[in-house]
C-alpha positions, 0 to 999 in steps of 0.5 A, a space after each residue: 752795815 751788812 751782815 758780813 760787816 757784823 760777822 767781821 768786824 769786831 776780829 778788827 776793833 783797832 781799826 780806824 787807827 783806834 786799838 781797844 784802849 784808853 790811852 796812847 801808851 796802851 795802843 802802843 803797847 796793843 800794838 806791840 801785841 800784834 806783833 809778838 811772836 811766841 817764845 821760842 822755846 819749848 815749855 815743859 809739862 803743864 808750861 805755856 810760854 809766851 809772848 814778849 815783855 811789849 805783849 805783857 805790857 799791852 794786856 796787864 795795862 787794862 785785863 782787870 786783874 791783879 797781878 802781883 809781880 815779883 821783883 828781880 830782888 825777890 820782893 813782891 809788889 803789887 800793881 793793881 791794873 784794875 783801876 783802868 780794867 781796860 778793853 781787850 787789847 788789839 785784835 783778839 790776836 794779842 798772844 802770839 797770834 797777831 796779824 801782821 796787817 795794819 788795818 788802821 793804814 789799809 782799806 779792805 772793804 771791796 766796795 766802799 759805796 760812799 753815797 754822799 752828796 749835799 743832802 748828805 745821803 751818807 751810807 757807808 758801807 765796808 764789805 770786808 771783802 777784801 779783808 785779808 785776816 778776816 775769818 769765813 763767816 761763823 769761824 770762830 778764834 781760838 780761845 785766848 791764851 792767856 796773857 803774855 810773860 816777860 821775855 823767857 819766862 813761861 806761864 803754869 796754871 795750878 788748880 789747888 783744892 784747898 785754896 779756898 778764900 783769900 786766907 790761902 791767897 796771902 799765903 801763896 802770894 806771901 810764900 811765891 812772892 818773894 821766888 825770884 824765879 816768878 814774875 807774875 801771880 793770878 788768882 782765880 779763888 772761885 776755881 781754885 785757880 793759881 796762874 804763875 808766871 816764872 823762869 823756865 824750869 821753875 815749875 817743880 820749886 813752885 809746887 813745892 813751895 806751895 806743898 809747904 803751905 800745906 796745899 796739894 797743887 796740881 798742873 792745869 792748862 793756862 788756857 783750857 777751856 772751863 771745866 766743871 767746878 770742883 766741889 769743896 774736898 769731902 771731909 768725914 763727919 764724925 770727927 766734928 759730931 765727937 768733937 760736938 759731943 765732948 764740947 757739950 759735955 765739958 761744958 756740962 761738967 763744969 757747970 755741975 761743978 765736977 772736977 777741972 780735970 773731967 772738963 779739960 779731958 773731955 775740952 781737949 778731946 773736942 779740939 783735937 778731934 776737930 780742931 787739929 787741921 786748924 792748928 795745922 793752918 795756924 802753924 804754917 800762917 804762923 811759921 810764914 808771918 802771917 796773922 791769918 784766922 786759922 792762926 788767930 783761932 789757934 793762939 785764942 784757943 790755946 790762951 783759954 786752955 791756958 788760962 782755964 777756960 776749957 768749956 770755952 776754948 772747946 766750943 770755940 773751936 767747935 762752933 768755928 769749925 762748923 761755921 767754916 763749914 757752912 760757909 765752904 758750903 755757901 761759897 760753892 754755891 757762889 762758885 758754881 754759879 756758871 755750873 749751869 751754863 757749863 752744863 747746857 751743851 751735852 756730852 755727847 753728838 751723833 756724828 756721821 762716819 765716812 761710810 754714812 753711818 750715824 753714831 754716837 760720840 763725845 762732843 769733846 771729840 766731834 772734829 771740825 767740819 764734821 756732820 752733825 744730827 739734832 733731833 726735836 728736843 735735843 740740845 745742840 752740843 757744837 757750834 755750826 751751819 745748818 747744811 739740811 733739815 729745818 727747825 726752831 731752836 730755843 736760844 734763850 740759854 745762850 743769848 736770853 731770847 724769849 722767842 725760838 728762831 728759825 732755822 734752816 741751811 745757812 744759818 747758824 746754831 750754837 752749842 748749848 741751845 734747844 732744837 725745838 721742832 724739827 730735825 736738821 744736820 748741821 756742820 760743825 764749825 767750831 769744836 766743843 772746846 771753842 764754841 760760843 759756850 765755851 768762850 763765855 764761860 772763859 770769860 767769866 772764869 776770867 772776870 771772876 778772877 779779876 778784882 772790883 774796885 770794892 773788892 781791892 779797898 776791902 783787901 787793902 784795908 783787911 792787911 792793915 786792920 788784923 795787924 791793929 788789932 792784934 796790936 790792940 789785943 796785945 795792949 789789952 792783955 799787959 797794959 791795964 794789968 801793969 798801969 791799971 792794976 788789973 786782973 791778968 786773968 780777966 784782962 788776957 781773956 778779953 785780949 783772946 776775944 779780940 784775937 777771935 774778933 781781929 779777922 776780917 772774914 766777913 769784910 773780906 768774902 763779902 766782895 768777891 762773892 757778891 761780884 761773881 753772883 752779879 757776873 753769873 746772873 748777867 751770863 744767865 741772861 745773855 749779859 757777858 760782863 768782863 769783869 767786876 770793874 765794869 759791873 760796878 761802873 754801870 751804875 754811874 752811866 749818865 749818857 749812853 751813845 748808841 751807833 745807829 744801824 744794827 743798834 737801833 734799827 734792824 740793819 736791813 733796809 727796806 724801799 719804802 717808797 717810789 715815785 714816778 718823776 717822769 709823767 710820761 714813761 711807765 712806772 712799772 718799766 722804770 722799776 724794772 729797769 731800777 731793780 735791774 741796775 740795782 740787782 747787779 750792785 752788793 750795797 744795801 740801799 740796792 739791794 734792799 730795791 732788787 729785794 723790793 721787785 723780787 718780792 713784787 713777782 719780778 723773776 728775771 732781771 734786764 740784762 745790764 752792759 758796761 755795768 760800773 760802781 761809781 764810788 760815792 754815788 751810785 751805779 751806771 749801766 746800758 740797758 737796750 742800748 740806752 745809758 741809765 745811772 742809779 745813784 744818789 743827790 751828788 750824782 744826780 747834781 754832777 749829771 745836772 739833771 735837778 730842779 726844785 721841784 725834784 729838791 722838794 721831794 727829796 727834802 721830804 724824804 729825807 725828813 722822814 729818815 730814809 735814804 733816797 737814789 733816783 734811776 737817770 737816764 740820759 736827758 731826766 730823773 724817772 723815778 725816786 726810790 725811797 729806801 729806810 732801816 725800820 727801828 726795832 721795837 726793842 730799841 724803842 722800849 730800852 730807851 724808855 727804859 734808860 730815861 726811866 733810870 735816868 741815863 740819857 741818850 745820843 745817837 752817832 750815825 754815818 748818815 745824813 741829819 736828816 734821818 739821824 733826826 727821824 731816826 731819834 724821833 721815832 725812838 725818843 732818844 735824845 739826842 743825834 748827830 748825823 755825818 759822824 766819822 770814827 773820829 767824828 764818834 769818838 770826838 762825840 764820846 770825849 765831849 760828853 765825858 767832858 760835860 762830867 755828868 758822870 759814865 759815857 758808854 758806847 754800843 756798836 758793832 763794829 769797824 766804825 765804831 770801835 774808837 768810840 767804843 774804846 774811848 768810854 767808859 764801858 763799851 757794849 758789843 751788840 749781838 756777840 754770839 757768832 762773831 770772832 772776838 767780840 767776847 774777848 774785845 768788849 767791856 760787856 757783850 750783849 749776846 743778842 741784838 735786844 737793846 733792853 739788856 743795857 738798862 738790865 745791866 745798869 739794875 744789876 749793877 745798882 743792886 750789886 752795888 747796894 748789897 755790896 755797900 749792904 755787906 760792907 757796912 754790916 760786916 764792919 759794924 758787927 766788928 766794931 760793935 764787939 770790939 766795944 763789947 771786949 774792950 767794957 768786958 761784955 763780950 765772950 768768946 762765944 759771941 765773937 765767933 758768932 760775931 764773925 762766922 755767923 756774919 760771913 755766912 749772912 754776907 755770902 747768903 746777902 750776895 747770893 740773892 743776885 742769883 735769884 733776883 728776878 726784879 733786877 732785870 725786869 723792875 722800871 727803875 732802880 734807884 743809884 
């Protein structure tokens, strides 16, 4: 593939006949995004409508969310769309910007140079030249908007300050639920984020309805580009040090023996100083039926003041709200896990004025097509194409490169990377709020909402174990006393402990926040993750198959060989007249000859007539009055010039991976041209890699056996299949799916392969940075062109799943111990909030160690 290729194709993963889904009901539904048009109606503030019911339907199928539809009765259900946690849908235009276009029915390629024959010299080549939809090189597609609505309704995104774990998401989705003005709930508790999909004009019930949970909604855009994480709301600190303080001293007091009343004033100062908002978010739980820690703490609390416990019931309360706040404080350290990568672009651009001048401005004001100046050391603040100057730039912001890379006029920057050397300008062409940044932190924003497999058992089984328990801890309080004849008193208080031991807290935040450190710490690497499904599936990758130019191999042929067939011509002539013929055809075997005598000192070509592409075979033309064909075996078959001895060589090269032409004239072949796509380095280590974590490899290429073989041989991949169609590659995907060995994945980039990419379990987009929608279309998207972020990713995805196995057994066994302890009488009041706070915090501190886990990324193996 050409470099115009790459720069294109991913807008257009769906062609070929193949949308970015697993199933034929999904790209039918993809396809009715491509075709749907924005609501025409005219939202109201802080309101974006939609498209219609097929778009919903085509995205909610595979985005990886959970999205709590409310019926037309009122009664929310859930639908868990994560268990497909699809590709992208379509062609990146699926919200009301879709091309009317069916490029699965259309060839737009400008030149489809099919170069086969019987020795399979297969190099196919699709410029997109032609291609109607496809944008300039380097233009980036708006940020997308978020997913379609049911016919007529509208969609409202609220950022809620106080909507801090999945104690407030039950309330919401509870209490909005059961609205029948709203269809559809997402939440993105990590910022703060509540998206609602509802009947237009809804919005202000909808915010009212949420002030009645005691939170303060305010209107955000559905499809802003990310902002800076909000820090945990300031509270004062001398509430809960009073509260300390007279927690300490009833507990004193009662064990001086001083008088009960002494104790329970200064007990019940320590609650209400810092106990009241508890109380507040326990009645509103209460009040909306739903058994929530805020609740369970407050009817706890209550039971032992009830019952005399006051130093008890006060440093409960106490002790609970520090570890709330130690662990809000934990959580933004989760939740501002991609603060760093808001931060690499700056605020500000020097930006030349009409009349030349230079000035500074804010980046977020820089207009498209505006001249921008980066001096050494700065950061680039926009996307663009450097018009003057020269420089190296640090790119490993962005895409993880260790190495900076050159740049001079026509090359791309990007928002966020560091202008080492020298000085350039260059044209913005995509303004801050669309930049390549910005679009990787939407898509982790997004990812970070959507919800792991892990993740959606973890909340399953947390609805079903608080009920149980307090069941439990009602049996506990009145059945030994009235069957057994035990103690009120002793029995109630351990029916309190269980109260305090019913939250599943621990269990609960353990998930989420060991997911979005994997995503954060992949992004940091120039590992785009789209979501906590394909992070956790990495794991289970067994075969891995790679598309072969611009994977493996650089993408850019070099002739590597000529031979003079002919003994009594002259080898310079011929390549001259090789070169001259080639220099005049855009396939990348021609141009790789035409670059091959430019480098060898050739300034000016012969000039051609009659010149005519020959598809499938090559080119013609006349040069000094005589006829000459540059072209492949099939051509040189039909012009009945072959014989063994030119077979031979032919057989030969192509043995050795490399694609052959030979220049004709009228009466003999004169000379071969040997033409080859060097491998990377790179591609040779992630292979290595890959077996040493004991995945296996295929290589699925357009050409010929023979190359594929070498090709395979050179890298050490296992496995390699040559003469491979779309339906060639995808059939490929499906077989070793079917051997049940466990994950397929698929890396590409592009038109051909995006079947393929779409049919397995994980699909990689090579090379993201700079193309159209490859952010948005791929399961995970590498943001350069190093082959070793794939085995990074399946260690990142083996230690996201050991911590979280890690979390899960430790969060349920600390509950489960102390449920024992209660029930035989040993556990306390104290030591179950313990149990439970000081179990949250070491979760979250557990999941948090994926940010720095430098050995992840870098270790040889890592066990499943």
């Amino acid at each position: 593939m050409t470099d115009a290729q790459r720069t294109h194709d991913p807008r257009h993963r769906h062609a070929g006949g193949a949308d970015a889904c697993r199933t034929d009901a999904c790209r039918a539904d993809a396809r009715a995004t491509q075709a749907a048009t924005v609501a025409d109606t005219a939202p109201a503030a802080g309101e974006h409508a939609h498209g219609d019911a097929a778009a919903h339907g085509a995205q909610s199928r595979g985005c990886g969310h959970d999205h709590d539809h409310a019926s037309a009765h009122g009664t929310g259900h859930d639908h868990d769309h994560g268990d497909h946690a699809g590709h992208a849908h379509g062609d990146g235009h699926g919200h009301g910007a879709a091309c009317s276009h069916d490029h699965a029915a259309h060839d737009h390629a400008g030149h489809d140079h099919d170069h086969d024959h019987d020795h399979d010299h297969d190099h196919d080549h699709d410029h997109a030249a032609g291609d109607c939809c496809a944008p300039a090189a380097l233009t980036l597609a708006p940020l997308p908007v978020a997913r379609a609505t049911a016919s007529g309704h509208v969609r409202s995104a609220f950022r809620i300050m106080q909507m801090d774990c999945p104690t407030e998401e039950t309330l919401i989705r509870k209490k909005l639920g059961g609205m029948q003005q709203v269809s559809a709930l997402e939440f993105n508790l990590m910022q703060r984020m509540l998206t609602v999909d509802h009947v237009q004009g809804a919005q202000p019930a909808i915010e009212s309805a949420i002030r009645t949970l005691g939170m303060t909604p305010e209107a955000a855009s559905a499809d802003a580009p990310a902002a800076p994480v909000a820090p945990s709301p300031a509270k004062p600190w001398w509430p809960l040090a009073l509260a300390g303080v007279a927690a300490i001293a009833s507990e004193a007091a009662s064990w001086a023996g001083l008088p009960v009343w002494l104790a329970a004033v200064l007990a019940l100062a320590a609650v209400l100083a810092c106990g009241l908002t508890t109380y507040k978010k326990g009645w509103i739980a209460i009040r909306n039926g739903n058994l929530n820690i805020n609740a369970l703490m407050s009817i706890a609390v209550t039971g032992a003041m009830a019952i005399g416990q006051w130093p008890e019931a006060a440093m409960v309360m106490v002790l609970f709200t520090i570890a709330e706040l130690i662990e809000a404080k934990s959580l933004d350290r989760a939740r501002n896990a991609i603060q760093g990568l808001m931060q690499l672009a700056p605020d500000t651009a020097t930006v030349q004025d009409a009349d030349g001048t230079w000035r500074t401005i804010e980046a977020a004001q820089v207009a498209l097509g505006a001249l921008v100046r980066v001096k050494p050391g700065e950061r680039i603040g926009l996307d663009g194409e450097v018009v003057a100057g020269r420089s190296t730039v640090n790119q490993a912001p962005i895409t993880g490169e260790s190495l900076p890379v050159d740049k001079t006029a026509g090359d791309a920057v990007y928002a966020g990377t560091i202008n080492e050397a020298g000085s350039f300008d260059y044209r913005v062409t995509a303004v801050a709020a669309n930049s390549t940044l910005a679009r990787i932190i939407h898509a982790v924003e997004e990812a970070q909402g959507a919800k792991a497999p892990t993740q959606r058992f973890v909340d399953q089984f947390a609805r079903i174990y608080t009920p149980i328990v307090f069941a439990v801890a009602l049996l506990v309080a009145v059945v030994p006393p009235l069957v057994l004849g035990g103690a009120w008193h002793d029995w109630i208080y351990r029916a309190l402990v269980l109260l305090v031991i019913a939250c599943p807290c621990a269990l609960v935040i353990s998930t989420p926040v060991t997911i979005v450190s994997g995503l954060a710490a992949a992004a940091r690497r120039g590992i785009l993750v789209k979501g906590g499904v394909y992070l956790e599936e990495g794991r289970k990758l067994a075969w891995l198959a790679l598309d072969k130019t611009g994977t493996i191999t650089h993408g850019k042929p070099v002739q590597t060989d000529f031979d003079l067939h002919a003994t009594d011509v002259d080898a310079a002539r011929v390549r001259h007249l090789g070169a001259s013929l080639a220099a005049r055809s855009d396939h990348p075997v021609s141009q790789a000859i035409a670059a091959a005598a430019r480098d060898a000192g050739t300034t000016a070509f012969a000039d051609v007539q009659d010149f005519e592409a020959i598809l499938g075979r090559g080119v013609r033309g006349t040069i000094d009055g005589t006829h000459y064909w540059l072209g492949n075996h099939r051509l040189v078959e039909e012009l009945e010039r072959c014989s063994p001895v030119l077979e031979a060589k032919l057989d030969a090269l192509e043995r050795q991976g490399k694609s052959v032409v030979m220049l004709v004239d009228d009466t003999r072949v004169l000379g071969i041209f040997a033409v080859a796509d060097t491998i990377k380095d790179t591609s040779r280590a992630a292979i290595a890699d890959l077996h040493a974590l004991g995945i296996r490899t295929a290589m699925l290429t357009g050409d010929n056996p023979h190359t594929a073989q070498a090709i395979a041989r050179q890298a050490g991949i296992d496995d390699a299949r040559g003469n491979q169609l779309p339906e060639d590659k995808l059939a490929a995907v499906e077989e070793l799916s079917a051997g049940g060995a466990g994950a397929v994945g698929m890396v590409g980039d592009g038109i051909n392969d995006a079947p393929a990419l779409a049919r397995a379990d994980i699909g990689f987009a090579m090379g993201a940075m700079g193309t159209d929608t490859a952010i948005e279309t791929a399961d995970v998207a590498l943001m350069d062109d190093d082959l070793r972020k794939i085995p990074a990713f399946v260690r990142l995805s083996r230690a996201t799943h050991r911590v979280l196995v890690q979390n899960i057994g430790f969060a349920l066994g600390v509950k489960v111990v102390f449920l024992g302890l209660t029930v035989a009488g040993l556990g306390t009041m104290w030591m179950a909030v313990f149990a439970d706070a000081g179990a949250s915090l070491i979760v979250v501190g557990n999941g948090l160690r994926l940010l720095s886990k430098a050995g992840v990324f870098d270790g040889a193996t890592s066990k499943r």
